[in-house]
C-alpha positions as a Markdown table, in Angstrom:
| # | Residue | x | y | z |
|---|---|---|---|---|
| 1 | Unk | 8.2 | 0.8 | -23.2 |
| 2 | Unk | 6.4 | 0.0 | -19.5 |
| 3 | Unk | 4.5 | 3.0 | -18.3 |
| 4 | Unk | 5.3 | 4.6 | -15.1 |
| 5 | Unk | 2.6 | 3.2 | -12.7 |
| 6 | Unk | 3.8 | 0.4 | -10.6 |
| 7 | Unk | 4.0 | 1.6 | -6.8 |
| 8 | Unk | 6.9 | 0.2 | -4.3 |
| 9 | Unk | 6.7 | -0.1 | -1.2 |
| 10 | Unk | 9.0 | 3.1 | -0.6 |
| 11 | Unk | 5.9 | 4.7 | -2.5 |
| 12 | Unk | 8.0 | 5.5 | -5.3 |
| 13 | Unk | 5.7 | 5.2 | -8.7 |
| 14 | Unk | 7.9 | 3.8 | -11.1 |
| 15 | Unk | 7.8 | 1.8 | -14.7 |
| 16 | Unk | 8.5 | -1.8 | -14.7 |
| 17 | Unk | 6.9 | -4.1 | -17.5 |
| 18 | Unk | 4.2 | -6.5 | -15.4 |
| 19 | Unk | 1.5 | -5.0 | -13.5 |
| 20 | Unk | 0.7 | -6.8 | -10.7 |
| 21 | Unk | -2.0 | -8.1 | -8.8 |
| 22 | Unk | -3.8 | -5.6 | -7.8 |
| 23 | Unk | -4.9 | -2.1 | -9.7 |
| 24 | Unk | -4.8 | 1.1 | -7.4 |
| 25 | Unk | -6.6 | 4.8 | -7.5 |
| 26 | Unk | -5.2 | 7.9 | -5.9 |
| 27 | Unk | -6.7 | 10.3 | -8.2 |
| 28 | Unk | -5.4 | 11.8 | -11.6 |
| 29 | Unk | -2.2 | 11.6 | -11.4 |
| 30 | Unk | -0.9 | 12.2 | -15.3 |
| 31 | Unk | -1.6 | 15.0 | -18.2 |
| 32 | Unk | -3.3 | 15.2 | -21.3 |
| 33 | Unk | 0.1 | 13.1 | -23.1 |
| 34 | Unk | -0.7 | 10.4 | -20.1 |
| 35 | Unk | 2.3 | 11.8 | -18.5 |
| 36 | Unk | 2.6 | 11.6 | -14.4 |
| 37 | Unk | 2.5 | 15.3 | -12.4 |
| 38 | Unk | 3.5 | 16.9 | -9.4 |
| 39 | Unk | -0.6 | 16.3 | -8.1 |
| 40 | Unk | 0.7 | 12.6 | -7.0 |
| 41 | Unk | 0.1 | 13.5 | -3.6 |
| 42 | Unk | -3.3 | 15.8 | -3.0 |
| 43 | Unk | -5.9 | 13.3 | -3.0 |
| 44 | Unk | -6.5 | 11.6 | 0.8 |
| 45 | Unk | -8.8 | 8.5 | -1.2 |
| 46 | Unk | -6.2 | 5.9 | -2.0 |
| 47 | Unk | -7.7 | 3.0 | -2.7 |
| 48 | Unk | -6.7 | -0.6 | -3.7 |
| 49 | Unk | -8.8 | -2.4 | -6.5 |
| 50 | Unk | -9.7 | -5.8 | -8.1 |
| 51 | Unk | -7.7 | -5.9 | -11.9 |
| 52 | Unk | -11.5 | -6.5 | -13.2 |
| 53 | Unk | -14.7 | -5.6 | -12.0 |
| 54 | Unk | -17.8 | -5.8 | -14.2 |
| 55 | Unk | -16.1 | -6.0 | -16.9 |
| 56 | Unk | -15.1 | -2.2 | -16.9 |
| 57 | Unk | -12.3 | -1.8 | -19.3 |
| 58 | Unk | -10.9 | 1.4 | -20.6 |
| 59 | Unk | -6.9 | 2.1 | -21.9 |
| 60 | Unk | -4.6 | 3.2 | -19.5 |
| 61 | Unk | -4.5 | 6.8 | -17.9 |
| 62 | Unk | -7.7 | 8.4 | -20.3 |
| 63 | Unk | -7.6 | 11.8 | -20.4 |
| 64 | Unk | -10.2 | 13.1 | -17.7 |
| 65 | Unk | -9.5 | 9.5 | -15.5 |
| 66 | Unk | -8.2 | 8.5 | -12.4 |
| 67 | Unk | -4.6 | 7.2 | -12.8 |
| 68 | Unk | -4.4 | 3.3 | -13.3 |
| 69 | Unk | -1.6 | 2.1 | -10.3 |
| 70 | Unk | -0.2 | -1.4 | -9.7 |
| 71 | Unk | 1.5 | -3.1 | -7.1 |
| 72 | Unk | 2.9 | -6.3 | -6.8 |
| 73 | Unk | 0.1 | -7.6 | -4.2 |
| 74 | Unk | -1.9 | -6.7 | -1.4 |
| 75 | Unk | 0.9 | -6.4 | 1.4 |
| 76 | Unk | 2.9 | -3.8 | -0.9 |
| 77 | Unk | -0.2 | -1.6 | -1.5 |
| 78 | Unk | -0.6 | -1.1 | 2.2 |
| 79 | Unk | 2.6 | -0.1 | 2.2 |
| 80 | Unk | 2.4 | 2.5 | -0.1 |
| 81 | Unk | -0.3 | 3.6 | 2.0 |
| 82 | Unk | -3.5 | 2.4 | -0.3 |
| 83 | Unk | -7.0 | 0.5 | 1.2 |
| 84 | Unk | -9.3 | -1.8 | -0.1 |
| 85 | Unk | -11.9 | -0.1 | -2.3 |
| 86 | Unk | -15.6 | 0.1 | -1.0 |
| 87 | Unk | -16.8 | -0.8 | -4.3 |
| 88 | Unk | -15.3 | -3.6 | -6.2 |
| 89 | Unk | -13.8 | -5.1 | -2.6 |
| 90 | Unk | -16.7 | -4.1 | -0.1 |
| 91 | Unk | -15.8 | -7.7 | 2.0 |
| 92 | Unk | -12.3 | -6.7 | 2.0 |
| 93 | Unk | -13.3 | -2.9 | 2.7 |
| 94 | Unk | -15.5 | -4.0 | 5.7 |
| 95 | Unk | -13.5 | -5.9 | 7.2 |
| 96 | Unk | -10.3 | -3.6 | 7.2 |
| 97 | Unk | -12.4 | -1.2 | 8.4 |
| 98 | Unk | -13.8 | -3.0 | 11.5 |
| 99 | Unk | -9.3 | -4.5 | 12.0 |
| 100 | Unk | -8.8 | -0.8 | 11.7 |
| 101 | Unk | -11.0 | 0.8 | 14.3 |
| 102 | Unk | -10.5 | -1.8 | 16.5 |
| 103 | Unk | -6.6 | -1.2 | 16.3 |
| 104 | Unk | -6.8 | 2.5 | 16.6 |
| 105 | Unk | -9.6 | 3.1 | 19.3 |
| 106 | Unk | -7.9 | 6.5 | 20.3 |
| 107 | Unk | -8.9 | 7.8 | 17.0 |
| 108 | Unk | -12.0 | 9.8 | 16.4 |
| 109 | Unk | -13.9 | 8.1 | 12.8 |
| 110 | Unk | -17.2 | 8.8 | 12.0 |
| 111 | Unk | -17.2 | 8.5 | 8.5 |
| 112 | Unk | -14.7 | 6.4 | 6.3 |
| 113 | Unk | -13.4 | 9.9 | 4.7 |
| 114 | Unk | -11.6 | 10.0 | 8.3 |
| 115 | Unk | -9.8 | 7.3 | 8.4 |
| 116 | Unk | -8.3 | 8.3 | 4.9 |
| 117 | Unk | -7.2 | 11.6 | 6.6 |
| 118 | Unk | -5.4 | 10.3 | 9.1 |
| 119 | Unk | -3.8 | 8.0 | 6.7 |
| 120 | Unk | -2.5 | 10.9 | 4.7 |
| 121 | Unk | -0.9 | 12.1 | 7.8 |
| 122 | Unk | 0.8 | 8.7 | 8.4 |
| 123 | Unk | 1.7 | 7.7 | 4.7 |
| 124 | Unk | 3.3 | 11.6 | 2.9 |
| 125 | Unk | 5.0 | 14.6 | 4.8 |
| 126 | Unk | 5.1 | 18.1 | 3.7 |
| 127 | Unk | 8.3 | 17.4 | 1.6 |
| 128 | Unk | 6.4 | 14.7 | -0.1 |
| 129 | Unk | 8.5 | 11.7 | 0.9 |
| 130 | Unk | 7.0 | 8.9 | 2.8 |
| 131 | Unk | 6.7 | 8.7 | 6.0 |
| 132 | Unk | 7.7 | 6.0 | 8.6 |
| 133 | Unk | 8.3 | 4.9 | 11.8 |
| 134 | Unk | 10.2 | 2.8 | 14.0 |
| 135 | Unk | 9.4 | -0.2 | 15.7 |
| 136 | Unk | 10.7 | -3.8 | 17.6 |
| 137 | Unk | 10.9 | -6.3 | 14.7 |
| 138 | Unk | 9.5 | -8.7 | 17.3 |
| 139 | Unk | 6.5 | -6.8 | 17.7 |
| 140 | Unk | 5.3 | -6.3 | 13.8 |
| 141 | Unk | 2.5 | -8.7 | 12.2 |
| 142 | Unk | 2.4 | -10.8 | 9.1 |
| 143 | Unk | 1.9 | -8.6 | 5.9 |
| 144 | Unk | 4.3 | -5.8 | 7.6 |
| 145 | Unk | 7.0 | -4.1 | 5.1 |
| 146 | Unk | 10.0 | -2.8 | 6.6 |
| 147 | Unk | 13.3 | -1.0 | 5.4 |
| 148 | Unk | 17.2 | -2.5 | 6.0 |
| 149 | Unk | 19.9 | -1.1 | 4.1 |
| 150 | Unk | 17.8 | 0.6 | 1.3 |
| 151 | Unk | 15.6 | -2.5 | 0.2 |
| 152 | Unk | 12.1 | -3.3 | 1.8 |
| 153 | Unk | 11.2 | -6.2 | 3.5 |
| 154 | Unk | 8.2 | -8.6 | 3.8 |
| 155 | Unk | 7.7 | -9.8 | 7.6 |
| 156 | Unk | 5.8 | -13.1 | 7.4 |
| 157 | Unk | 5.8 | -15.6 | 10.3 |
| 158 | Unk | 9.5 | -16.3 | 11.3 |
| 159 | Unk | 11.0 | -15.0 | 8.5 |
| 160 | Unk | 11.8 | -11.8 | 6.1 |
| 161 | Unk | 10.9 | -11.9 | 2.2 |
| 162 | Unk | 13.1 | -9.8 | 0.2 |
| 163 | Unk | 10.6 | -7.1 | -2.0 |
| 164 | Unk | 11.1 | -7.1 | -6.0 |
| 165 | Unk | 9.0 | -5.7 | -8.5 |
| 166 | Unk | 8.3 | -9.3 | -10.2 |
| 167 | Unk | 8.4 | -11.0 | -6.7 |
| 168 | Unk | 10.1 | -11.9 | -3.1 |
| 169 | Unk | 13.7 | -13.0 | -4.0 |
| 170 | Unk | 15.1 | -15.0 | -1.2 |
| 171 | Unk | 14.3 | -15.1 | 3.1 |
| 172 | Unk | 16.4 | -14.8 | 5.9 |
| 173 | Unk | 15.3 | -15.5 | 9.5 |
| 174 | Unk | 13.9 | -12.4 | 11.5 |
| 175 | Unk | 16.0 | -11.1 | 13.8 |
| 176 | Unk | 15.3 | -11.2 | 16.8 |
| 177 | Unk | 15.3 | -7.9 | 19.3 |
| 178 | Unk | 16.1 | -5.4 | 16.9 |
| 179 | Unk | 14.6 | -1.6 | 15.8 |
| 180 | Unk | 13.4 | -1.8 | 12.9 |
| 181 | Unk | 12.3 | 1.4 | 10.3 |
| 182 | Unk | 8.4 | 0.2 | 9.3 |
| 183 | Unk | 7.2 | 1.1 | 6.0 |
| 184 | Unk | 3.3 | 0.6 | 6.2 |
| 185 | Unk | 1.5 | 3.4 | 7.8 |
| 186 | Unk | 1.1 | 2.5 | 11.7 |
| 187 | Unk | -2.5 | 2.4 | 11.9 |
| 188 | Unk | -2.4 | -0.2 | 9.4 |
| 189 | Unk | 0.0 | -2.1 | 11.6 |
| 190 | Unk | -2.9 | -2.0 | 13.9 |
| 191 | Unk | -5.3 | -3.3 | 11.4 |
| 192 | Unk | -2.9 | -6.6 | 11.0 |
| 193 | Unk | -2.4 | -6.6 | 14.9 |
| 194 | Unk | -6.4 | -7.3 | 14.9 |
| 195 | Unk | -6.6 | -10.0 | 12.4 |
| 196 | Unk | -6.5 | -8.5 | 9.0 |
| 197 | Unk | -3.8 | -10.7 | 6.7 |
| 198 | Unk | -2.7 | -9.0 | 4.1 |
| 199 | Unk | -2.8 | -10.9 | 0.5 |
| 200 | Unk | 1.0 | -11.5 | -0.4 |
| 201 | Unk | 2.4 | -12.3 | -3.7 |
| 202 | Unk | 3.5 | -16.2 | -4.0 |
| 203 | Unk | 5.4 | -17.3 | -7.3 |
């Protein structure tokens, strides 16, 4: 039976049998039975990881270890409100960092710990639901997820990629002119206006 660790991009953790393309750390997230909690949500370090990394290796959600997360790729992990790790991604991590405080100047950073705080605000409320925002559909960059009628969306160029768990499913031509309910966090929006491109999943 799949274990309950791939994220959407509705930040709902949820068990579906392949495991992506990417590994993600919020914390630990489960019990001693490797079972998730209600603590899914008090950690402000969510990070996104490479699936191997000096060869570290260990089974899934040890007892006394972070909880193991997957996402289908890059795009959905920013969605769900997760960065790239400073360790095992430090060229990915620097340069998200530089997109990011270029595309949020009006935010006050001195250390890395404060950009994750201000992505907690943006990413969970105080009902533990995600949080999101509206925007014009014209005005979102490549590697954007968005919600229409319940399912997310992938913005990419001129078009929209349906979201799966095992992959995009079909695309329809963006719309043009309309509000639009934006999944990933708005300061990461920013990041993407400023030349970060998310990694998207291509099968």
């Amino acid at each position: 039976m799949p274990r309950q660790n791939r994220v959407t991009p509705f930040g709902e953790i949820v068990a579906y049998p392949e495991r992506g393309s990417w590994m993600g750390n919020r914390g630990r997230l489960h019990d001693e039975h490797g079972q998730l909690t209600e603590r899914r949500w008090s950690s402000t370090l969510w990070i996104t990881c490479r699936l191997d990394f000096k060869g570290r290796k260990r089974p899934l959600n040890s007892p006394g270890h972070y909880t193991e997360l997957f996402f289908l790729d890059e795009a959905t992990a920013f969605a769900a409100g997760h960065r790239p790790c400073g360790e095992c991604r430090r060229e990915d991590y620097n340069r998200f960092k530089f997109c990011w405080l270029k595309g949020n100047p009006e935010i006050e950073v001195k250390i890395i710990g404060d950009i994750d705080k201000h992505l907690q605000k943006e990413r969970v409320g105080k009902d533990r639901k995600q949080i999101a925002h509206q925007a014009d559909i014209n005005d979102l960059p490549n590697g954007t997820l968005i919600a229409i009628d319940g399912q997310a969306y992938l913005v990419w160029d001129d078009d929209l990629l349906l979201w799966s768990p095992s992959g995009y499913q079909h695309r329809i031509v963006r719309p043009l002119d309309d509000k639009v309910t934006v999944l990933t966090p708005r300061s990461i929006v920013n990041a993407f206006r400023q030349g970060y491109v998310p990694q998207r999943w291509e099968g």
